[in-house]
PDB file of N, H, CA, C and O in Angstrom:
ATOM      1  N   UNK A   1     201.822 104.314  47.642  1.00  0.00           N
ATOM      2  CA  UNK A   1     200.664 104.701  46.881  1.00  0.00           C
ATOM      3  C   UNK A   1     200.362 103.610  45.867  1.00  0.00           C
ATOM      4  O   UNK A   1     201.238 103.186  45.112  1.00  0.00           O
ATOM      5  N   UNK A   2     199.026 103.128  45.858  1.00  0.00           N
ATOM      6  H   UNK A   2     198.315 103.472  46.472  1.00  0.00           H
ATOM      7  CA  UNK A   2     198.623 101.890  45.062  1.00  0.00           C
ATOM      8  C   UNK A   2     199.061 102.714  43.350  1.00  0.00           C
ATOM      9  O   UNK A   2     199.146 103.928  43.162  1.00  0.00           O
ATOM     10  N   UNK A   3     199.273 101.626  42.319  1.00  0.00           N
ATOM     11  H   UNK A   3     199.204 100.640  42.471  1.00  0.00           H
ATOM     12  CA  UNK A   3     199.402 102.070  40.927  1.00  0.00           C
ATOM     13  C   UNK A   3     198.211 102.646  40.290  1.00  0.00           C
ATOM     14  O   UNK A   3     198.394 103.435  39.363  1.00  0.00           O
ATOM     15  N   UNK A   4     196.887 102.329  40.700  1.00  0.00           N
ATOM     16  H   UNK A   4     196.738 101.688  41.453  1.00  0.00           H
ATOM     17  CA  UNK A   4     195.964 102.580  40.335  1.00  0.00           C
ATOM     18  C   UNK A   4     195.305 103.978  40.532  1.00  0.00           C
ATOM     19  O   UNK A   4     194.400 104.445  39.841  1.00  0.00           O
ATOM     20  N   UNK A   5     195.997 104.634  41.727  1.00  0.00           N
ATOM     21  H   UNK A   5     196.732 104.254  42.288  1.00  0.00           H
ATOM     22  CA  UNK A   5     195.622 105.964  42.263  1.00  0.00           C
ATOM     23  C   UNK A   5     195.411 106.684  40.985  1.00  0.00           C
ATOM     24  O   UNK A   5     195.948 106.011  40.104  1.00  0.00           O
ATOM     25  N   UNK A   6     194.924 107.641  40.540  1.00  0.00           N
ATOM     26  H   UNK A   6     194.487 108.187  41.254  1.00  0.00           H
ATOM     27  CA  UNK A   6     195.046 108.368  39.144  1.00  0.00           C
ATOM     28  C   UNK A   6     194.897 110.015  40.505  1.00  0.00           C
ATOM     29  O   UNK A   6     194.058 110.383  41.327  1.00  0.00           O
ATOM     30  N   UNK A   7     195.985 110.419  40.116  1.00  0.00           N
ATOM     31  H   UNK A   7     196.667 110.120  39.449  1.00  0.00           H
ATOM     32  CA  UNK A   7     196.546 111.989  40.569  1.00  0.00           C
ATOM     33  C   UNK A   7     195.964 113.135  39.503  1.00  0.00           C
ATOM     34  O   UNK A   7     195.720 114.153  40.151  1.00  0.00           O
ATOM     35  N   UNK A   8     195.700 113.291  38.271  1.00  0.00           N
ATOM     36  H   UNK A   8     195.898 112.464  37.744  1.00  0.00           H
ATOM     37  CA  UNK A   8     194.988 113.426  37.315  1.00  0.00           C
ATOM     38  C   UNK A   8     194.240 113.031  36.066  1.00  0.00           C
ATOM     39  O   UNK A   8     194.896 112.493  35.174  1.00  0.00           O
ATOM     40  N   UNK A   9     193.023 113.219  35.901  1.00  0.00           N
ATOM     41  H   UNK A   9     192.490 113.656  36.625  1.00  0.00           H
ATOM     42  CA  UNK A   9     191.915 112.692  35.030  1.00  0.00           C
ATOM     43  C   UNK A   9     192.636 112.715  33.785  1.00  0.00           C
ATOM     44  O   UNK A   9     193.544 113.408  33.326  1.00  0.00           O
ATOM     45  N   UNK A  10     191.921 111.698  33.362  1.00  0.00           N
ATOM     46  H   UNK A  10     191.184 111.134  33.734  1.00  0.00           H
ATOM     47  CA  UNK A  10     192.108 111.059  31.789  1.00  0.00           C
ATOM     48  C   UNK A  10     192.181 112.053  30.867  1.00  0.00           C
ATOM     49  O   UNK A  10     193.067 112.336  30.062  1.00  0.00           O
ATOM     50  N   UNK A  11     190.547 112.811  31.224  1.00  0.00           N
ATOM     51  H   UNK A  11     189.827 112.581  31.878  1.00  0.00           H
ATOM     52  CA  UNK A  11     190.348 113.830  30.482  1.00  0.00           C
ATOM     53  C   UNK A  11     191.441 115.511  30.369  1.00  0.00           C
ATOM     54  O   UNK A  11     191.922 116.145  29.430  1.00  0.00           O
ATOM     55  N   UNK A  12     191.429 115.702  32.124  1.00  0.00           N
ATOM     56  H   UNK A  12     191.038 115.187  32.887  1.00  0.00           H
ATOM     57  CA  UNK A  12     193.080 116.445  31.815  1.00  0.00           C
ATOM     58  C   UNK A  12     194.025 116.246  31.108  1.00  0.00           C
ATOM     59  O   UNK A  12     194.488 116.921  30.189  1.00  0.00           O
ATOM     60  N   UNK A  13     194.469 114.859  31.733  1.00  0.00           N
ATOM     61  H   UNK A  13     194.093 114.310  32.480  1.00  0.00           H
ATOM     62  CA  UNK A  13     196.038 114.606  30.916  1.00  0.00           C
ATOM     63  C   UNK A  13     195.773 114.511  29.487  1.00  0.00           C
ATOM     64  O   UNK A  13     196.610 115.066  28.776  1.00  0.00           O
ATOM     65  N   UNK A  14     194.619 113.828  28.796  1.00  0.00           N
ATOM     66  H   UNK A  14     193.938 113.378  29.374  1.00  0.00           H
ATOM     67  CA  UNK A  14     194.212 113.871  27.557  1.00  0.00           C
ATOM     68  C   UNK A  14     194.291 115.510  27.163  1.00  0.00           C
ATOM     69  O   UNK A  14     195.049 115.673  26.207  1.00  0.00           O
ATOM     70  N   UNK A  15     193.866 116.409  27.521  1.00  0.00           N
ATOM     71  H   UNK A  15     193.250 116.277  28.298  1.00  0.00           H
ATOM     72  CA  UNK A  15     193.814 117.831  27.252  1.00  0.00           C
ATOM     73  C   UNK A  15     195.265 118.719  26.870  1.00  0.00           C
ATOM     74  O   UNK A  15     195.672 119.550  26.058  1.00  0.00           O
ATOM     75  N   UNK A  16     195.728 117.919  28.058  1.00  0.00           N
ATOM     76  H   UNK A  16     195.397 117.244  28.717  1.00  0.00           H
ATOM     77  CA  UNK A  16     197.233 118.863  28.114  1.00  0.00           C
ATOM     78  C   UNK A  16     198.267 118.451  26.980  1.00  0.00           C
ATOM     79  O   UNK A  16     198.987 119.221  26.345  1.00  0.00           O
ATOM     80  N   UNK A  17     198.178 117.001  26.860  1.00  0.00           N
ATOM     81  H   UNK A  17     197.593 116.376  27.376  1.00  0.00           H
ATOM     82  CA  UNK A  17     199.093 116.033  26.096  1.00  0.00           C
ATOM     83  C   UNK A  17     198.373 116.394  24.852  1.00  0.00           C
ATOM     84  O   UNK A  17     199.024 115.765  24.019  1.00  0.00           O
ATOM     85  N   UNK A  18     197.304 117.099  24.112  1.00  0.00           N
ATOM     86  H   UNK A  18     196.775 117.611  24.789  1.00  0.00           H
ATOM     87  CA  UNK A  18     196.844 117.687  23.211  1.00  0.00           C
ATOM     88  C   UNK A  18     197.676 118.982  22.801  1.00  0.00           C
ATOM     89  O   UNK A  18     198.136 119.341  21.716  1.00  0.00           O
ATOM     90  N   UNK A  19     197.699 119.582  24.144  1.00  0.00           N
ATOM     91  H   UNK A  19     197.325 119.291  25.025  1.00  0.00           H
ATOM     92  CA  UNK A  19     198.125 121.420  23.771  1.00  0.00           C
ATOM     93  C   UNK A  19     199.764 121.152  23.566  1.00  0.00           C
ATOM     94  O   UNK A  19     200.488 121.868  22.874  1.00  0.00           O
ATOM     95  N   UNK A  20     200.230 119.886  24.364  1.00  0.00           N
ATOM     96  H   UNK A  20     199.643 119.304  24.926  1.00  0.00           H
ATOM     97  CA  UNK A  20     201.644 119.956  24.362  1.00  0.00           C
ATOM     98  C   UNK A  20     201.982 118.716  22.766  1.00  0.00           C
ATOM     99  O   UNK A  20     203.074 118.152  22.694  1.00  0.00           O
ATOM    100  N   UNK A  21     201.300 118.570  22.079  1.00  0.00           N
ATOM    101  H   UNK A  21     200.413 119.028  22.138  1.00  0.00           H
ATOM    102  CA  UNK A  21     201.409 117.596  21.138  1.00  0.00           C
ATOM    103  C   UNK A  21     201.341 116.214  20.964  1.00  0.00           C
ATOM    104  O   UNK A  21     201.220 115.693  19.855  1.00  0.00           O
ATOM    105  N   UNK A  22     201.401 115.703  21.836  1.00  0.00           N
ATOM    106  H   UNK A  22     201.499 116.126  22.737  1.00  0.00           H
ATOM    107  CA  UNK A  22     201.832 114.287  21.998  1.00  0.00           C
ATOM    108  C   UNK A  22     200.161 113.461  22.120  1.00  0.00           C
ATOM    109  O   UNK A  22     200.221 112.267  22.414  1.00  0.00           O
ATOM    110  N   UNK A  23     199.363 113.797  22.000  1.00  0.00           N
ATOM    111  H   UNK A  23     199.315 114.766  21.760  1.00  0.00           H
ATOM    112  CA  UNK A  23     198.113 112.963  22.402  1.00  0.00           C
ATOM    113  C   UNK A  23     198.230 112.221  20.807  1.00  0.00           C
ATOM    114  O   UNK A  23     198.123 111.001  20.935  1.00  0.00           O
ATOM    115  N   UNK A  24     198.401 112.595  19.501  1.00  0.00           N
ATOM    116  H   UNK A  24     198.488 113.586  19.397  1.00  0.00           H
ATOM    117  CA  UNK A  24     198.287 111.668  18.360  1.00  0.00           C
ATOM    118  C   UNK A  24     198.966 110.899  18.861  1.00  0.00           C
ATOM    119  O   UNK A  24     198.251 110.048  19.390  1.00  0.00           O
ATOM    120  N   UNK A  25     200.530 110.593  19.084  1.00  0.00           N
ATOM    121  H   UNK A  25     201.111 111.284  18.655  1.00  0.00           H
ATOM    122  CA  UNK A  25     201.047 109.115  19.330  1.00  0.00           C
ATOM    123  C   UNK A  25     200.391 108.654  20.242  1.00  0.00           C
ATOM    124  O   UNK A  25     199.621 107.803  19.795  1.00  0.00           O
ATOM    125  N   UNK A  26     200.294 108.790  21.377  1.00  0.00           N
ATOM    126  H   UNK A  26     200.919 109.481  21.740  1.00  0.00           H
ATOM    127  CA  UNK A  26     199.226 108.644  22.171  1.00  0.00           C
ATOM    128  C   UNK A  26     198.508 107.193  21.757  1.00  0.00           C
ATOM    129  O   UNK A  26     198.849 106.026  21.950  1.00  0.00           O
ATOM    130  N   UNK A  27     196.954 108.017  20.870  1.00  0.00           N
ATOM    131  H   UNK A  27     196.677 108.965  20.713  1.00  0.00           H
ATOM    132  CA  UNK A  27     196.300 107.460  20.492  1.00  0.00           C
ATOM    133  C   UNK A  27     196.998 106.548  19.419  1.00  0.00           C
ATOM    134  O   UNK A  27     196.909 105.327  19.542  1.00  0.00           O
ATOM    135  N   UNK A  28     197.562 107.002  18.564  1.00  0.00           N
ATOM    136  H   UNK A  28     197.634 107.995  18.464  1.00  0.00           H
ATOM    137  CA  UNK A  28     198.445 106.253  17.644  1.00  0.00           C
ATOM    138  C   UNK A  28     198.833 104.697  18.761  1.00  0.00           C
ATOM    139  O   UNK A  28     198.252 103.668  18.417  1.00  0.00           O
ATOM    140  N   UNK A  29     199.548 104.629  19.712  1.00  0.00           N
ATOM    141  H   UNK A  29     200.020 105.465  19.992  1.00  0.00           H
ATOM    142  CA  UNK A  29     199.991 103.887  20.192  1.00  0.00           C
ATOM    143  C   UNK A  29     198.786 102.702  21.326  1.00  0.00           C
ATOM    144  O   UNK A  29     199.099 101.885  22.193  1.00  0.00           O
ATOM    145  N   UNK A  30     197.672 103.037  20.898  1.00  0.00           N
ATOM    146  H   UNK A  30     197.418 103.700  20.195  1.00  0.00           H
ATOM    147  CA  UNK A  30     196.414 102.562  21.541  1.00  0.00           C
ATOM    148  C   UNK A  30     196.362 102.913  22.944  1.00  0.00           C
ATOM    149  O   UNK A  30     196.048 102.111  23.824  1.00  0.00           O
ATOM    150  N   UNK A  31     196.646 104.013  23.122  1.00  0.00           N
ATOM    151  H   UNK A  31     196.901 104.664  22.407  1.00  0.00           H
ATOM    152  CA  UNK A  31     196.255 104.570  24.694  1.00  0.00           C
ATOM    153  C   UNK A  31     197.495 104.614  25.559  1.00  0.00           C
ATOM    154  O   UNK A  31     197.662 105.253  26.597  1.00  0.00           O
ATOM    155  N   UNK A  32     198.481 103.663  24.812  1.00  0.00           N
ATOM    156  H   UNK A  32     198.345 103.144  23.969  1.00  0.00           H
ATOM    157  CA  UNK A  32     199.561 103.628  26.048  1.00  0.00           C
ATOM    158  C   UNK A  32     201.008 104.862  26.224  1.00  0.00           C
ATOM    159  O   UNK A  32     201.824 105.513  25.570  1.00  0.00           O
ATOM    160  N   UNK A  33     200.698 104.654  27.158  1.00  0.00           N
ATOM    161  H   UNK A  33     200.036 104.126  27.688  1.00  0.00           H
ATOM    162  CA  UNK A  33     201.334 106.540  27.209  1.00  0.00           C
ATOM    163  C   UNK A  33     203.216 105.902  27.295  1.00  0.00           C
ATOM    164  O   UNK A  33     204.116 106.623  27.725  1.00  0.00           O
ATOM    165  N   UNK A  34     203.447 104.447  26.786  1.00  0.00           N
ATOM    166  H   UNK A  34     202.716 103.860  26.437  1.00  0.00           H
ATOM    167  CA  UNK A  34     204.829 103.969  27.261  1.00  0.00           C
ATOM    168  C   UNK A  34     206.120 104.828  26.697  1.00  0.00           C
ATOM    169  O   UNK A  34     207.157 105.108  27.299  1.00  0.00           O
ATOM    170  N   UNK A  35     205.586 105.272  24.868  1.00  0.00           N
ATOM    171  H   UNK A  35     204.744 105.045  24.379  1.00  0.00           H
ATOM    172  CA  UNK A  35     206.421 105.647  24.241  1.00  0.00           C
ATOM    173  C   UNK A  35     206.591 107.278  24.567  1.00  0.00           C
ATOM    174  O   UNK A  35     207.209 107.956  23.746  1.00  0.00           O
ATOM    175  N   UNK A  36     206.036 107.914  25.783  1.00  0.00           N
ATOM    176  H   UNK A  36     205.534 107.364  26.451  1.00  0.00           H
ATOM    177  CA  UNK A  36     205.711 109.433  26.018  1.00  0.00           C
ATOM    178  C   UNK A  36     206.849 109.579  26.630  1.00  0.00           C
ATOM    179  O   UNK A  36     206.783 108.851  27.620  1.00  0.00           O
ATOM    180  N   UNK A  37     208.208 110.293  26.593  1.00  0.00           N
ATOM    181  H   UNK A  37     208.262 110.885  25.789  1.00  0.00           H
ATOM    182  CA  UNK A  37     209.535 110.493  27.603  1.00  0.00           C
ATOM    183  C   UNK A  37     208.736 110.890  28.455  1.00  0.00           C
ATOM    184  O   UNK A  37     207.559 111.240  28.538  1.00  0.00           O
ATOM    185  N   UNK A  38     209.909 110.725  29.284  1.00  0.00           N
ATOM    186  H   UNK A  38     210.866 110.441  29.217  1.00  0.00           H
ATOM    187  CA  UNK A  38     209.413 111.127  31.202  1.00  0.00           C
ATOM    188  C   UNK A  38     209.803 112.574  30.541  1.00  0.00           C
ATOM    189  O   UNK A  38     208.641 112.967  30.438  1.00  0.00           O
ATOM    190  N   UNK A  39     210.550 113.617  30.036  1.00  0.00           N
ATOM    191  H   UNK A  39     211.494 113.297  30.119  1.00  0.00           H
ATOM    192  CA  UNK A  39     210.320 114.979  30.275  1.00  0.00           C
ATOM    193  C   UNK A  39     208.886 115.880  29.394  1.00  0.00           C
ATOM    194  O   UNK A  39     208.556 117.064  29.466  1.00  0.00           O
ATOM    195  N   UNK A  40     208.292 114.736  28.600  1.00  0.00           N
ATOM    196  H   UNK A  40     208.561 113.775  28.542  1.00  0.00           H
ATOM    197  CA  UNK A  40     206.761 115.321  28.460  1.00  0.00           C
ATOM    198  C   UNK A  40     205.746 114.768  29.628  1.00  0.00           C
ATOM    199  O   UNK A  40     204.809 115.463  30.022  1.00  0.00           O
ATOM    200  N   UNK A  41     205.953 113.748  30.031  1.00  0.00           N
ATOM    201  H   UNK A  41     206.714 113.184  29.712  1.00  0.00           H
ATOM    202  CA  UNK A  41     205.192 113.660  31.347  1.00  0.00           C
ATOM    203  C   UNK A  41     205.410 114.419  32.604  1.00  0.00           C
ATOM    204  O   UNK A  41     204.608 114.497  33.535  1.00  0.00           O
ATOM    205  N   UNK A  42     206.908 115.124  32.509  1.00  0.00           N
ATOM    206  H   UNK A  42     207.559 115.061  31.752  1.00  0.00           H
ATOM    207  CA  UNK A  42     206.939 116.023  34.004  1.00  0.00           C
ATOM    208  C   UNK A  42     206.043 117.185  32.736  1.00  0.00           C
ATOM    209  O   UNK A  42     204.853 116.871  32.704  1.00  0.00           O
ATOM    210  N   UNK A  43     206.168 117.642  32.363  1.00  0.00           N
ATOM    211  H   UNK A  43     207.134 117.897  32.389  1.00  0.00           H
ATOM    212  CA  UNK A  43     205.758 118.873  31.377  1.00  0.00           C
ATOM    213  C   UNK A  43     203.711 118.803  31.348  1.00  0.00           C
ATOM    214  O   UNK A  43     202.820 119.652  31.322  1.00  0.00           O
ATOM    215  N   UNK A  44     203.752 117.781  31.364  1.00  0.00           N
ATOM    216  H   UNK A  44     204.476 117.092  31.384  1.00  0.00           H
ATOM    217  CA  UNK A  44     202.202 117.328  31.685  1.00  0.00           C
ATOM    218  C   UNK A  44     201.958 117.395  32.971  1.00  0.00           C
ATOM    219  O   UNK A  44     200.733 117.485  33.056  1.00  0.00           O
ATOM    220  N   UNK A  45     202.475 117.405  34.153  1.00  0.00           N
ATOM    221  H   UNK A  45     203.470 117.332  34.083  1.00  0.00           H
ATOM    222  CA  UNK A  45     201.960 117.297  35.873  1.00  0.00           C
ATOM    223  C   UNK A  45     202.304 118.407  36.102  1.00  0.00           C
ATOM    224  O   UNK A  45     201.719 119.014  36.999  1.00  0.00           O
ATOM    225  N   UNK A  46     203.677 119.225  35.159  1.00  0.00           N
ATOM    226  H   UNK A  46     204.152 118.732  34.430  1.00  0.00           H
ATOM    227  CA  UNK A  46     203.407 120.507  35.445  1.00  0.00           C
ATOM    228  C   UNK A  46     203.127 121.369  35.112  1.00  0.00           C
ATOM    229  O   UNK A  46     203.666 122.412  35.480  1.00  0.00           O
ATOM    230  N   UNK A  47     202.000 121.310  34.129  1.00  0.00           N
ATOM    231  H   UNK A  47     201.561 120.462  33.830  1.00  0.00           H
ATOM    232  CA  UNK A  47     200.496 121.770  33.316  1.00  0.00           C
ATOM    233  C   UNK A  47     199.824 121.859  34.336  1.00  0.00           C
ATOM    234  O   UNK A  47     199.418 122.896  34.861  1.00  0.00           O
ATOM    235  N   UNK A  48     199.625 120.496  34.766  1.00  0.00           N
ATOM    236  H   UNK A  48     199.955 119.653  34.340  1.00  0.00           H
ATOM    237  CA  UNK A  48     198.183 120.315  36.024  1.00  0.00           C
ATOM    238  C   UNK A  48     198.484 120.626  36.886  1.00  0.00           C
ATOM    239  O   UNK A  48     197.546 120.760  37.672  1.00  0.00           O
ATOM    240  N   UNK A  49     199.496 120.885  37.305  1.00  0.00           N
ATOM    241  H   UNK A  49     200.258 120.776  36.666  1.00  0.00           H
ATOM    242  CA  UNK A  49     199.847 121.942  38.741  1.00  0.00           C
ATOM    243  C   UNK A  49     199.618 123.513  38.808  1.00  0.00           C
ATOM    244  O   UNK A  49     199.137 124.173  39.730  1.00  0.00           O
ATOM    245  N   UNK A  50     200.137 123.958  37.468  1.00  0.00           N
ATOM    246  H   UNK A  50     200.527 123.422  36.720  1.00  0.00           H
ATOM    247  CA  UNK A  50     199.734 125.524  37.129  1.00  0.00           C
ATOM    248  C   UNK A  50     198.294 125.314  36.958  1.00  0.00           C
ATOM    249  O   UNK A  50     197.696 126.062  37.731  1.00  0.00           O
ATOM    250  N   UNK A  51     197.625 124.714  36.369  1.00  0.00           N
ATOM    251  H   UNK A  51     198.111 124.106  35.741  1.00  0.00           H
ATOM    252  CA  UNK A  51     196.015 124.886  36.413  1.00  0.00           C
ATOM    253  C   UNK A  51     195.325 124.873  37.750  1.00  0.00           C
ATOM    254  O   UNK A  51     194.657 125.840  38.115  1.00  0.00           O
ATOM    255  N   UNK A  52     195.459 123.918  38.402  1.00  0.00           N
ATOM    256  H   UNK A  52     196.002 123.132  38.105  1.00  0.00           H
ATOM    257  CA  UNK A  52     194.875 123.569  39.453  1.00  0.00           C
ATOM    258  C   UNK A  52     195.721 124.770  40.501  1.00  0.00           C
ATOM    259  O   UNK A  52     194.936 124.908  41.439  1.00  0.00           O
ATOM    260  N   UNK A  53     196.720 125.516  40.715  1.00  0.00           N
ATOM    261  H   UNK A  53     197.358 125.404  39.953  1.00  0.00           H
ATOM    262  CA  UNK A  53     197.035 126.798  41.165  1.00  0.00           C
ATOM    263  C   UNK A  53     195.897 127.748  40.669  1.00  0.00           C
ATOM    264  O   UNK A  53     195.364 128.417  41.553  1.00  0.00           O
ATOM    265  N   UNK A  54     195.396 127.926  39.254  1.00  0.00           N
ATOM    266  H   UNK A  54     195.829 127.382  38.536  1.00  0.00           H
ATOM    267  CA  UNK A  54     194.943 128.823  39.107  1.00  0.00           C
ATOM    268  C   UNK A  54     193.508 128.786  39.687  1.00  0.00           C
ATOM    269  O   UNK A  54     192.858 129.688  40.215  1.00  0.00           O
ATOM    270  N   UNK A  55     193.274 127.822  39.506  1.00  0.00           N
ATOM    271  H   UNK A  55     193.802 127.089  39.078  1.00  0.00           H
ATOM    272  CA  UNK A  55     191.875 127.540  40.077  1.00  0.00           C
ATOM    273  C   UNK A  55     191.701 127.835  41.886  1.00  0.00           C
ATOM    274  O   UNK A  55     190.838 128.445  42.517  1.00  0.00           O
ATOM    275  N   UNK A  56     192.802 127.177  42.273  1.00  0.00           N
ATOM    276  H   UNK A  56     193.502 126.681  41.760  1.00  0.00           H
ATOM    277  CA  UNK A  56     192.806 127.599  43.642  1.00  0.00           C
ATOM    278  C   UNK A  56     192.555 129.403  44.188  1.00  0.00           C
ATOM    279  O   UNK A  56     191.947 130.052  45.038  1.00  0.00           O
ATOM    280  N   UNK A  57     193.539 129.595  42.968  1.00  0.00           N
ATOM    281  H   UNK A  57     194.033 129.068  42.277  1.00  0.00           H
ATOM    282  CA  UNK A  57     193.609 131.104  43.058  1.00  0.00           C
ATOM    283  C   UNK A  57     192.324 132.078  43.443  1.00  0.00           C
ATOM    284  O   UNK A  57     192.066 132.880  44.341  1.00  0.00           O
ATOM    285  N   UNK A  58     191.647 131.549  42.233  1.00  0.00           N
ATOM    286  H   UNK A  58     191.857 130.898  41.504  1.00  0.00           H
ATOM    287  CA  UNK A  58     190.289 132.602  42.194  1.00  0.00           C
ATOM    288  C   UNK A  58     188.981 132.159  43.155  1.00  0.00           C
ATOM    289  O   UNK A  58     187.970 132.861  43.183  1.00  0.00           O
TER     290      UNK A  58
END
């Protein structure tokens, strides 16, 4: 899979990384998501997995 693929939108992951806290460093850090641990990024895909379930759902 090329690096560039994006699996979820900016605007999602921006959303979720809001509800789960982390979007100030985030931005704090000029966009780069380097300083985000990998267990808030699984915690973020598996945000967008329960959403996108729910959506499927209805």
């Amino acid at each position: 899979m090329s690096k560039n693929t994006k699996l979820i939108s900016n605007n999602l992951r921006e959303e979720i990384a809001r509800e789960l806290g982390v979007y100030d460093q985030v931005k704090q850090d000029g966009g780069s998501w380097g300083n985000v641990s990998s267990k808030t990024c699984g915690n973020i895909v598996s945000k967008a997995i329960e959403i996108a379930n729910r959506a499927v759902e209805k």
